[in-house]
Backbone bond lengths (Angstrom), bond angles and torsions (degrees), N, CA, C in turn:
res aa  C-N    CA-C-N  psi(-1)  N-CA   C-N-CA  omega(-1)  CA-C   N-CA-C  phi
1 X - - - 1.464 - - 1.526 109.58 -
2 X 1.311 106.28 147.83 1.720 106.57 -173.85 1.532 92.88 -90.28
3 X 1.674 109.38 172.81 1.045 111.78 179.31 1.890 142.62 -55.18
4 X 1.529 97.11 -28.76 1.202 135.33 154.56 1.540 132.88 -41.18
5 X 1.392 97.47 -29.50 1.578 117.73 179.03 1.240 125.90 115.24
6 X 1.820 95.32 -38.39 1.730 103.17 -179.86 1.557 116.29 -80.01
7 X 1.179 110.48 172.84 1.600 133.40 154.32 1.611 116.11 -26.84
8 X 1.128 128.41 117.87 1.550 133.84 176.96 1.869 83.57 -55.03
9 X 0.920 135.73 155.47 1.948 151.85 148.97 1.354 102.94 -92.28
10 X 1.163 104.86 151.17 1.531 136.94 -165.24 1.887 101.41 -94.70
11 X 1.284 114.06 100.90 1.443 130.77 179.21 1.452 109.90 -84.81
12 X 1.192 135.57 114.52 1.365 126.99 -163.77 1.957 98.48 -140.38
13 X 1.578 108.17 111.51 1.217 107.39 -169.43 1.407 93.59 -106.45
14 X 1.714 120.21 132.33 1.233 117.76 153.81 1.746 111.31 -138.14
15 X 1.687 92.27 168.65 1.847 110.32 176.91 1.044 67.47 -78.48
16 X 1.927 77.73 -138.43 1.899 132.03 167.13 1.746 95.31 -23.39
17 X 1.533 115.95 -68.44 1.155 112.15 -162.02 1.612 100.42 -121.93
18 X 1.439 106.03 -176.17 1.850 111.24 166.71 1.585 104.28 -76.21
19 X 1.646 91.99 135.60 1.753 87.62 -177.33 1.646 87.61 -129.49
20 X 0.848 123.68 -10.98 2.129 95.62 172.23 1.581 89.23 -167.87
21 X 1.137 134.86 146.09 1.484 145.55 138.30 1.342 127.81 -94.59
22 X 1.373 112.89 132.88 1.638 123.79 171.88 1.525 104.28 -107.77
23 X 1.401 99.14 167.60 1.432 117.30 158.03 1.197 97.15 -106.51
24 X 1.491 125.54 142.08 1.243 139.39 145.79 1.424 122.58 -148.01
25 X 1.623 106.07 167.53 1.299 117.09 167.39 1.394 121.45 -60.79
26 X 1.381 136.16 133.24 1.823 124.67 179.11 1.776 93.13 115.48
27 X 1.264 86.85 170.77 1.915 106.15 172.43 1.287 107.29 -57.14
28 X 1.762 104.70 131.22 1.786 106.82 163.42 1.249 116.29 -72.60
29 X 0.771 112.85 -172.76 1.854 123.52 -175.93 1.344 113.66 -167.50
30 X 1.377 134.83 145.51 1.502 138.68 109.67 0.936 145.32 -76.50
31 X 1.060 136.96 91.38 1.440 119.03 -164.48 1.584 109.76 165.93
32 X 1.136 125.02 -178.78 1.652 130.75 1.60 1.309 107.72 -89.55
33 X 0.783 162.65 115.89 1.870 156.75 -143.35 1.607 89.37 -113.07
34 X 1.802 104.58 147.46 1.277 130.58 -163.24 1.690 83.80 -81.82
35 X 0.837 113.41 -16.66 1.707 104.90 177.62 1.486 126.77 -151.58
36 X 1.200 120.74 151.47 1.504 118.38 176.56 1.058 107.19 -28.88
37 X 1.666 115.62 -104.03 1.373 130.26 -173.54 1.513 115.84 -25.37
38 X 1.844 136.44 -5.44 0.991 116.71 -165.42 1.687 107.77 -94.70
39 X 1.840 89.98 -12.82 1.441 82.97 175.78 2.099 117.43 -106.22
40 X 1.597 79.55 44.06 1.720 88.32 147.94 1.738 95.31 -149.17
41 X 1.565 112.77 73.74 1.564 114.49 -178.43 1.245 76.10 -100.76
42 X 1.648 118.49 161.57 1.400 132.26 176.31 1.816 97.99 -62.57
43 X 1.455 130.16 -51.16 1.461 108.64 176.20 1.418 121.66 -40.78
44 X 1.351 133.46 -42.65 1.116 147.50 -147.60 1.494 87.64 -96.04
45 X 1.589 137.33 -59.17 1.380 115.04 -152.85 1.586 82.96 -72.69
46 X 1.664 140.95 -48.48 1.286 125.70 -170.17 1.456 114.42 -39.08
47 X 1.351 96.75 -38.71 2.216 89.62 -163.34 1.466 86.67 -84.94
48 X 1.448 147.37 -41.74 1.615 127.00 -170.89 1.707 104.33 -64.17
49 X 1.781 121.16 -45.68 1.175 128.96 -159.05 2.198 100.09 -59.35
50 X 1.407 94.34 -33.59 1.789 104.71 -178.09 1.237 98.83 -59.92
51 X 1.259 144.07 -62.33 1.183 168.61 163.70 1.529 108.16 -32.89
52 X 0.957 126.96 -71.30 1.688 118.81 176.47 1.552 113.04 -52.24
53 X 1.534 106.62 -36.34 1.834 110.73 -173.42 1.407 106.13 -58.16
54 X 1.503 130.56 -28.53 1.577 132.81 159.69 1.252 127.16 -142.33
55 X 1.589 112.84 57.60 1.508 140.85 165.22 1.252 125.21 155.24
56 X 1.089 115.50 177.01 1.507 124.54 -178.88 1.363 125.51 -82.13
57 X 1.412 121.36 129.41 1.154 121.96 -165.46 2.163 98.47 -130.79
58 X 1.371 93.98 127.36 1.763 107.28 176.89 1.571 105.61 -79.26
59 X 1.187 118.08 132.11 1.797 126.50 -172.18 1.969 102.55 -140.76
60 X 1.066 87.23 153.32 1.443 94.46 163.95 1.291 125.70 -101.92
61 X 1.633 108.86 142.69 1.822 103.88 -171.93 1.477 98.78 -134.58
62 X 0.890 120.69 -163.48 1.302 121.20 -154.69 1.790 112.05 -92.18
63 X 1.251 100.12 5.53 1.733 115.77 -175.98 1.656 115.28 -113.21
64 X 1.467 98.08 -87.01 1.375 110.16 161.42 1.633 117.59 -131.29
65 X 1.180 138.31 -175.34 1.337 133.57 161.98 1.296 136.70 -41.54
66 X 0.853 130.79 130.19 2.045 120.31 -167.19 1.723 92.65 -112.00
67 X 0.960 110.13 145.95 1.911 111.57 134.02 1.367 117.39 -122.92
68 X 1.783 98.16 146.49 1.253 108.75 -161.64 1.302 119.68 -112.48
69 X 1.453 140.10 -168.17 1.268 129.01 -178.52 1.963 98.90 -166.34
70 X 0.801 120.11 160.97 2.007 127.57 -173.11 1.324 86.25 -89.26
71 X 1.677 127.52 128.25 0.869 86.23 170.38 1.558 149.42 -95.09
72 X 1.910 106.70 17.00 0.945 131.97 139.34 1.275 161.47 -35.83
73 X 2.150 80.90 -15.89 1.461 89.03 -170.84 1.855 122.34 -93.35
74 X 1.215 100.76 157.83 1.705 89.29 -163.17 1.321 112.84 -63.47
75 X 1.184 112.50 155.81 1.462 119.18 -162.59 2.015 115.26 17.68
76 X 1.140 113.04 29.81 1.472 127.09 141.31 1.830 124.98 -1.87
77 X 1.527 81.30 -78.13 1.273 96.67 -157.91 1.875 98.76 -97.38
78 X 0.988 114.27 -10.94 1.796 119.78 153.30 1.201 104.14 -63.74
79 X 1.066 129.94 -37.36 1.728 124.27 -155.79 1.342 85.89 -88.95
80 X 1.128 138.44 -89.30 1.764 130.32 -177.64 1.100 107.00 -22.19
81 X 1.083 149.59 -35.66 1.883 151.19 -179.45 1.618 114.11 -77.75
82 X 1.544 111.26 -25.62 1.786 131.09 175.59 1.530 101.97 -97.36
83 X 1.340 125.42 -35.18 1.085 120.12 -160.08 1.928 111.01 -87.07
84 X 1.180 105.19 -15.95 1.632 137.60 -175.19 1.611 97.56 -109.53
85 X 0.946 128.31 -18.78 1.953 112.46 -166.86 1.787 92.75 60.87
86 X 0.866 121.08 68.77 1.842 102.90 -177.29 1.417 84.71 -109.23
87 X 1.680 113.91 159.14 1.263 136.65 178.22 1.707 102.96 -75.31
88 X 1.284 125.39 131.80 1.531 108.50 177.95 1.219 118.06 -73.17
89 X 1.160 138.18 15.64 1.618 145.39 -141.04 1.899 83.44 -131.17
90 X 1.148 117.90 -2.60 1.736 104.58 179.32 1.278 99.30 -132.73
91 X 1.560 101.04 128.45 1.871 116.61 -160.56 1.649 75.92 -83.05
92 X 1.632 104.38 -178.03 1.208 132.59 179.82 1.415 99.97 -140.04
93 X 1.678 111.51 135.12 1.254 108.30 159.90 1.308 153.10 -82.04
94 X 1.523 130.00 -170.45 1.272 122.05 166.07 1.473 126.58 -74.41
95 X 1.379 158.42 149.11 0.883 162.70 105.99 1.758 132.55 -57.35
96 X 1.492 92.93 92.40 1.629 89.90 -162.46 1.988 117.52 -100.43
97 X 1.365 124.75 -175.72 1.246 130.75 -173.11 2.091 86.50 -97.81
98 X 1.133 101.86 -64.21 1.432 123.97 -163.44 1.005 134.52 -109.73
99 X 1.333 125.47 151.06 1.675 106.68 158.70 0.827 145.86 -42.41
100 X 1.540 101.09 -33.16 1.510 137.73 -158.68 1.611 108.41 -87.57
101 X 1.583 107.42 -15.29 1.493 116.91 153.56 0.972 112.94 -76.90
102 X 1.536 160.26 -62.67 1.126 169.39 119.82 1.513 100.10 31.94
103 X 1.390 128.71 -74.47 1.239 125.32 -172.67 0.980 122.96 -70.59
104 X 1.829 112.19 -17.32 1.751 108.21 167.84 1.235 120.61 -76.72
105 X 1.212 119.96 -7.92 1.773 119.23 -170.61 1.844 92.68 -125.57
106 X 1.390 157.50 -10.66 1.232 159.44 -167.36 1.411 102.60 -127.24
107 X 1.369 93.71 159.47 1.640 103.68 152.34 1.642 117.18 -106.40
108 X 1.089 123.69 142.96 1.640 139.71 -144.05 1.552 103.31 -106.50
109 X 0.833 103.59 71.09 1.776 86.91 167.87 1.190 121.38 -88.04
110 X 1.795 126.81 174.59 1.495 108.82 -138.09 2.180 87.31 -99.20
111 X 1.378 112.19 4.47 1.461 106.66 164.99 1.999 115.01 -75.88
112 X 1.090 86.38 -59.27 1.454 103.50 157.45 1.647 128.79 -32.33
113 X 1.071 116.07 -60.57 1.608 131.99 146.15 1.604 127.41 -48.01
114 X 1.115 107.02 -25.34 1.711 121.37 -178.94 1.292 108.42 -91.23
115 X 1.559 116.67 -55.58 1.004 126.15 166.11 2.064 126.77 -43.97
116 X 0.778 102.01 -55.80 1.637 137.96 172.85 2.026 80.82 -48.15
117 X 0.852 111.63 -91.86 1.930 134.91 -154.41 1.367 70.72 -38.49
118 X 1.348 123.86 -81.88 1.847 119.31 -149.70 1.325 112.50 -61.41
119 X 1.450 110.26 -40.13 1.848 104.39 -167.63 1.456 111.29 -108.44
120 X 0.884 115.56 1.59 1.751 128.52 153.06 1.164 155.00 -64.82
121 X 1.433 139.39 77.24 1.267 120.93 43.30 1.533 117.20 -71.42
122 X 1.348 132.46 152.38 1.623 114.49 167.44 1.303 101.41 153.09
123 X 1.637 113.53 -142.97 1.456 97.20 -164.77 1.500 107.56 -110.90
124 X 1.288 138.02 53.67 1.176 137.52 179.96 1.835 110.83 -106.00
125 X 1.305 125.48 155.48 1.286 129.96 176.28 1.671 102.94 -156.18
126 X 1.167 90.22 100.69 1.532 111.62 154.87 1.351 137.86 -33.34
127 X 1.091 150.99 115.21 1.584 112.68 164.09 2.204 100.31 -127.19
128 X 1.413 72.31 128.83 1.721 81.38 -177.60 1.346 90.27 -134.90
129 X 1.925 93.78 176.51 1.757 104.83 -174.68 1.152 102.53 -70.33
130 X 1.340 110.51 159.26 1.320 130.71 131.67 1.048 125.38 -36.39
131 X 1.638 131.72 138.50 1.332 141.34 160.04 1.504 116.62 -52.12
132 X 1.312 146.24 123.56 1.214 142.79 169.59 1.926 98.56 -58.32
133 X 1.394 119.75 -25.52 1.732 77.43 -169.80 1.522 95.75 -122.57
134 X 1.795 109.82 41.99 1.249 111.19 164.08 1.964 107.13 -120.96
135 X 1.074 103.13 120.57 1.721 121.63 150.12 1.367 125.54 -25.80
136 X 1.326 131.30 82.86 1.908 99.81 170.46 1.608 86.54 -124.00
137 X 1.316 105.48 157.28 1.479 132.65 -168.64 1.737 89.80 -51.28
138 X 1.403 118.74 145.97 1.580 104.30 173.02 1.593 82.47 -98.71
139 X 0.496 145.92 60.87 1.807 140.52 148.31 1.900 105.77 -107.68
140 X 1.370 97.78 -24.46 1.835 111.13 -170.05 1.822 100.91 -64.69
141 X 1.035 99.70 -51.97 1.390 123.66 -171.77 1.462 118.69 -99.63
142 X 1.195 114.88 6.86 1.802 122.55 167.39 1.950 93.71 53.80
143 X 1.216 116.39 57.57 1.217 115.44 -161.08 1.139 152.75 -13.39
144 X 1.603 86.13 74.09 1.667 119.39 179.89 1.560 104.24 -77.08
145 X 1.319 135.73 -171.66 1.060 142.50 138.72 1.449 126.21 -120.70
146 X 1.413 109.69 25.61 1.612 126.36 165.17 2.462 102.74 -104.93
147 X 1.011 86.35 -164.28 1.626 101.45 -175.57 1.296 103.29 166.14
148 X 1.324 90.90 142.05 1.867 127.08 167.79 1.561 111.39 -56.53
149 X 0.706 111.41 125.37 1.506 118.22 148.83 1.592 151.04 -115.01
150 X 1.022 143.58 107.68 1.092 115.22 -179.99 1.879 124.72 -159.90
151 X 1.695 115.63 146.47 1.603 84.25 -169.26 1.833 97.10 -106.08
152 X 0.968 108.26 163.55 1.464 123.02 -161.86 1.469 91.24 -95.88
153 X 1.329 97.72 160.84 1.741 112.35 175.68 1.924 105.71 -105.82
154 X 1.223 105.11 59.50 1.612 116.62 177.17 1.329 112.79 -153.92
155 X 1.141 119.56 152.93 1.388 131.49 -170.74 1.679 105.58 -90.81
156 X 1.010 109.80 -24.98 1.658 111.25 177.39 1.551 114.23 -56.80
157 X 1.554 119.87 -74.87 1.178 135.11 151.29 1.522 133.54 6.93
158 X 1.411 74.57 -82.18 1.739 111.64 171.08 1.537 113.70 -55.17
159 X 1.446 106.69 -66.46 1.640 107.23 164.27 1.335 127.20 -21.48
160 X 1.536 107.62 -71.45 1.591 123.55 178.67 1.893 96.71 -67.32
161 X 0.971 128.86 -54.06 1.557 93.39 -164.41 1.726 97.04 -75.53
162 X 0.943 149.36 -18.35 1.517 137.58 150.21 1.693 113.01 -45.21
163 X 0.790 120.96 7.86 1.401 135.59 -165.97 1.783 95.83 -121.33
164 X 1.469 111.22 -79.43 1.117 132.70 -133.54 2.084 101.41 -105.22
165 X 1.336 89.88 -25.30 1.584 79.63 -175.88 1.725 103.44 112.25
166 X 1.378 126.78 153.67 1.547 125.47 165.17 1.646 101.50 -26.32
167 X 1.471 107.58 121.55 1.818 113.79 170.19 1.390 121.67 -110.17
168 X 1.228 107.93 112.82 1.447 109.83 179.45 1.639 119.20 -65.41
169 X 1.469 130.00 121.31 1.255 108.87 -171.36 2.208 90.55 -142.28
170 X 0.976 82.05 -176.78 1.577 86.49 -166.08 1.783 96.95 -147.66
171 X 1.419 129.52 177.40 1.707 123.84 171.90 0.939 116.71 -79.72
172 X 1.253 136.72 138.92 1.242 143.41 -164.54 1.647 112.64 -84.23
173 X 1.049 118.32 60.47 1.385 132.47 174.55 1.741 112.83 -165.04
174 X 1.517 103.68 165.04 1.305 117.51 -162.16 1.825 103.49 -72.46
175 X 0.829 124.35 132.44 1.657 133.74 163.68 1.427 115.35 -2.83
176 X 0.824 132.74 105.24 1.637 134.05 172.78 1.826 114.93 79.70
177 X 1.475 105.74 1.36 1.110 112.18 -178.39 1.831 107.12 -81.37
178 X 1.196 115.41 168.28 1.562 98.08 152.03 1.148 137.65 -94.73
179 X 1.591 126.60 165.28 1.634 117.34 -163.99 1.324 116.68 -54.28
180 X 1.297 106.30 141.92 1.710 107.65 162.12 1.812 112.24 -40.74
181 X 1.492 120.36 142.84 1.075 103.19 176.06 2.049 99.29 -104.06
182 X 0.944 105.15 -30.04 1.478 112.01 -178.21 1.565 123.11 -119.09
183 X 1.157 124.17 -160.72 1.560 122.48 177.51 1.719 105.22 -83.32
184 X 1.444 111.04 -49.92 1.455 120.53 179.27 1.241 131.36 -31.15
185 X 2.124 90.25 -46.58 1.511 114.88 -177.20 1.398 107.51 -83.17
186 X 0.984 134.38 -34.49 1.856 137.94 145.54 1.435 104.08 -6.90
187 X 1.556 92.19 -89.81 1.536 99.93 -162.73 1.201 112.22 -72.01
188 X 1.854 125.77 -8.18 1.828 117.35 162.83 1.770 102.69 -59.38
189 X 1.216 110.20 -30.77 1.577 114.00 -164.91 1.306 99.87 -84.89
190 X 1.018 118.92 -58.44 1.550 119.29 -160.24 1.276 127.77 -102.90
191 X 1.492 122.01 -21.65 1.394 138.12 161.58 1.537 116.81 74.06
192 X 1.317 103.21 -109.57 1.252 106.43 -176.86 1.718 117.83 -110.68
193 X 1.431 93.74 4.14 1.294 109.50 -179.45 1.889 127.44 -65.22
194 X 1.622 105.35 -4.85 1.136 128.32 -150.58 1.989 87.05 -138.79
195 X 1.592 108.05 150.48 1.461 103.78 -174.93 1.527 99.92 -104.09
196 X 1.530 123.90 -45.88 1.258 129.31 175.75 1.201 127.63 -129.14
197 X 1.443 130.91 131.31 1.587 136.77 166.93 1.480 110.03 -84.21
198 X 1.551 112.55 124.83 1.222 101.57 166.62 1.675 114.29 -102.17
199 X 1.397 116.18 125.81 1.677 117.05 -143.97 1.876 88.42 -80.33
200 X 1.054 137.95 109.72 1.232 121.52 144.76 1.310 123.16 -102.30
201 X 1.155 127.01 38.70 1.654 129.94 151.84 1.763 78.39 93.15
202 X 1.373 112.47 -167.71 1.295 152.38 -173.31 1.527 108.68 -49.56
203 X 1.414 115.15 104.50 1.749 112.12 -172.36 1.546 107.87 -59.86
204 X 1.300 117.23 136.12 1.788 121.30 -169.17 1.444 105.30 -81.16
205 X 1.454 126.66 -4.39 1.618 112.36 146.44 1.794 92.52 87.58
206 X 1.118 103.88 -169.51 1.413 123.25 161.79 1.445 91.98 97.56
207 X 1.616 106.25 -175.82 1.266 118.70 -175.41 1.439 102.31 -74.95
208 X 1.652 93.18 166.91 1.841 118.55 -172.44 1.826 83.70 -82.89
209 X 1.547 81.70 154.61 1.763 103.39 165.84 1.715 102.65 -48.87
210 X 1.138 97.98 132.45 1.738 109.00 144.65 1.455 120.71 -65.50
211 X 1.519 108.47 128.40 1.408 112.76 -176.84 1.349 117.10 -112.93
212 X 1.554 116.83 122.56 1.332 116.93 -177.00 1.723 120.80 -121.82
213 X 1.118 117.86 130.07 1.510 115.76 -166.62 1.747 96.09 -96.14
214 X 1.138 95.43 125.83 1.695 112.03 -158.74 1.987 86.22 -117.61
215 X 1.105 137.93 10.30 1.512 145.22 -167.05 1.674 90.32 -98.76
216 X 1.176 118.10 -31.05 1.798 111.85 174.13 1.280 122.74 -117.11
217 X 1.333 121.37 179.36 1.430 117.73 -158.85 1.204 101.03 -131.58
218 X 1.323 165.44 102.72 1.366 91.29 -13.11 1.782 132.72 -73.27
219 X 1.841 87.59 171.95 1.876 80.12 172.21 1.420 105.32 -55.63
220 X 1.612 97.70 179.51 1.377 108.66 170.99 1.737 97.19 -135.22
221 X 0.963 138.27 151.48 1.456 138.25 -170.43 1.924 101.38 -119.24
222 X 1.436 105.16 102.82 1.563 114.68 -161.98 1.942 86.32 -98.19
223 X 0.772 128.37 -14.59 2.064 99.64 166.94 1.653 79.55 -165.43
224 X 1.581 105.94 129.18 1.631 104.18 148.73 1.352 112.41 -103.70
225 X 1.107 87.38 133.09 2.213 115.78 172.70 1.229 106.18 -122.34
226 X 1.303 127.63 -111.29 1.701 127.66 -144.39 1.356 82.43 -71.01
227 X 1.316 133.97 -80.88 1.332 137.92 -138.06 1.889 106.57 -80.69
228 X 1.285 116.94 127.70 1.416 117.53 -168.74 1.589 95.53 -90.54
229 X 1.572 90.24 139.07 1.736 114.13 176.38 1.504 106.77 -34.20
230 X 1.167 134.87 -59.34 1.255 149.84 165.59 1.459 117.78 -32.84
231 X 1.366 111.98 -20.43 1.762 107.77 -176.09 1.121 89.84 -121.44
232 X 1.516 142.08 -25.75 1.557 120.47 162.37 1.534 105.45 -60.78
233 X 1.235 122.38 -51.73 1.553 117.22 -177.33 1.714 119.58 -58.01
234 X 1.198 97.07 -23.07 1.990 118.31 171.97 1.776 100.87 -55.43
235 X 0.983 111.75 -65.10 1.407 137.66 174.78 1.046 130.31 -16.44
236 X 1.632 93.58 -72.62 1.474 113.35 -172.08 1.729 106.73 -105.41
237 X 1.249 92.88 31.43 1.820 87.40 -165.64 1.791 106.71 -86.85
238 X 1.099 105.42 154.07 1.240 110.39 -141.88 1.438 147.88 102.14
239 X 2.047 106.36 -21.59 1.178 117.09 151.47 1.551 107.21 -93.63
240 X 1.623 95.20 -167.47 1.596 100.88 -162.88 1.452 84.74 -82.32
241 X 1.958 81.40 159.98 1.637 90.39 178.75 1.599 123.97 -59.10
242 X 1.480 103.40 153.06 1.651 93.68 -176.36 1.664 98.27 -101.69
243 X 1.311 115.14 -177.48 1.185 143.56 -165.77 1.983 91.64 -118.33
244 X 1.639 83.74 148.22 1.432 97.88 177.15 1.188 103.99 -124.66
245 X 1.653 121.96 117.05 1.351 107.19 -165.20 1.927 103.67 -130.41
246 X 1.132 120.58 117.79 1.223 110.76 -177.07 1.519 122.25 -93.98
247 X 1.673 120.87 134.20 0.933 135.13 -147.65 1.417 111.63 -109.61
């Protein structure tokens, strides 16, 4: 036990690959890897994937920093909501490998599906129903019966929910604060509140996903970010016009 009371955390430094692990007192880590892809090397998704099955682990995605949670894991998806100060009234989304995740936990409509094919991987997020004979925590979804979706354009992400199943993750910073820009700024924000950082160097910034509610007919487009109004409407053109509705 550290002096503090708690658990020493699991410090895990790697290049290319994992080259030695400690236990210590302070924030864990992976990282900083000589390259993207190293921080989805099978060592690395094993030691983050251990880590999500009973706590939260901070990763990099293709926007800003996420932290994540199994979403199986017990009180999981509470701890991302304590670990953030987050309001419980704001669901968190999915982070998926596939499409083919998407349709196991949603219902698919063929806007939803169109959408998905063109801007997928990247910065788009869906929100469609829920499956009637699938389960998600109502804490995930601020108990809605719709959910986020979306797969990221990073190998980190992607890795672990190929690992782990649809991953619920949220920004890796405190409530109203702004995003972490690095691993450092993580653990200034979040401390010990979080079990693992996965270090991918310098968060690549840019705009938030565009969010589109694919649950009506037409869509309705609830925040544009990466993807411009104009290429969702590119898309789907040919259905009825959609509505732009800001949320």
């Amino acid at each position: 036990m550290s002096a503090s009371g708690t658990a020493p955390t699991r410090r895990i430094r790697t290049g290319s690959t994992v080259q030695s692990t400690t236990v210590e007192a302070g924030p864990p880590w992976v990282g900083p890897p000589s390259m993207m892809q190293s921080t989805a090397s099978p060592s690395c998704v094993a030691i983050s994937a251990a880590s999500l099955a009973g706590g939260i682990v901070a990763l990099p995605t293709d926007t800003v920093y996420g932290i994540g949670a199994a979403l199986d894991a017990e009180r999981g998806i509470e701890r991302l909501f304590e670990a953030k100060r987050r309001p419980a009234d704001r669901a968190i989304m999915l982070l998926l490998d596939t499409a083919d995740q998407a349709r196991a936990v949603g219902e698919w409509p063929p806007a939803a599906a169109a959408l998905a094919e063109a801007f997928w991987p990247g910065g788009l997020t869906v929100v469609v129903d829920q499956r009637p004979d699938v389960s998600l925590p109502p804490e995930l979804t601020a108990g809605r019966t719709t959910i986020g979706l979306r797969m990221p354009d990073h190998a980190c992400p992607r890795a672990l929910a190929a690992a782990m199943g649809p991953l619920p993750v949220t920004s890796a910073n405190l409530s109203g604060q702004p995003p972490a820009r690095d691993a450092a700024e993580i653990a200034e924000q979040l401390g010990d509140a979080i079990d693992c950082i996965v270090d991918g160097g310098p968060a690549h910034g840019g705009p938030a996903s565009t969010v589109v509610d694919c649950t009506v007919d037409p869509v309705r487009i609830l925040r544009v970010g990466a993807i411009p109004e104009d290429a969702i409407a590119a898309c789907l053109r040919g259905r009825q016009d959609m509505r732009h509705e800001t949320s």
